[in-house]
C-alpha angles and dihedrals in degrees: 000000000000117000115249097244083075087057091050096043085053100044087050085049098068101028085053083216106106096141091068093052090048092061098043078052097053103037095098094063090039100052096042129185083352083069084110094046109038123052144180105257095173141315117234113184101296098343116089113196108206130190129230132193106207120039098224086054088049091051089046088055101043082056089055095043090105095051092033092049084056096052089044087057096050091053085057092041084223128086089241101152123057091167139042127188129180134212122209102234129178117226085240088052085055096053092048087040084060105039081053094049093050090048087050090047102051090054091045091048093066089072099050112106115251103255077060086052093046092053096049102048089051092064107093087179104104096193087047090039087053101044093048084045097051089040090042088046082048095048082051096050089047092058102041 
């Protein structure tokens, strides 16, 4: 059995946008004890949209960009986002966010090449699985 980190390294390899799932990798340890309360929402270029489920968190946050936009470079070791937004969800919103994503993603799935199908199939974490799938459904949509 390989580690997961071969599958990863692999995935990154033929996006070319390893960065990203370095931080999608990483964003646990970056967010902290807010992990249930702040989410991705995208990355666009250098500007991450995050969602957040409770408006005073969100202005909290948005006071703390600056801070939190330097701890989020040095765990990329390059300086890769210049901009953060955030977006006001509802837990519910998430959920739904979530249940719509995965529907998206299924029919999009049927159009990824076969070494993308393989990778993904071989990830038995759920919370990894989901987030190269979103950010693989995303790379799709951009190219579309």
């Amino acid at each position: 059995m390989k580690p997961i980190k071969n599958f990863i390294h692999g995935f990154a390899h033929i996006t070319g946008e390893n960065w990203k799932i370095e931080l999608l990798k990483s964003w646990p340890s970056i967010i902290g004890n807010l992990g249930d309360r702040v989410f991705i929402e995208k990355i666009m270029d250098n500007m991450l949209i995050l969602g957040v489920t409770d408006s005073s968190w969100m202005q909290e946050l948005y006071i703390l960009s600056v801070p939190l936009m330097t701890i989020i470079n040095e765990h990329l070791k390059t300086p890769r986002i210049k901009r953060l937004r955030f977006k006001n969800i509802s837990k519910k919103t998430k959920t739904e966010n979530t249940i719509n994503e995965k529907k998206i993603f299924v029919n999009r799935m049927l159009h990824l090449e076969k070494k993308h199908k393989t990778v993904l199939n071989n990830i038995r974490d759920p919370q990894l699985k989901s987030a190269l799938k979103n950010y693989l459904r995303r790379c799709n949509e951009t190219k579309a």
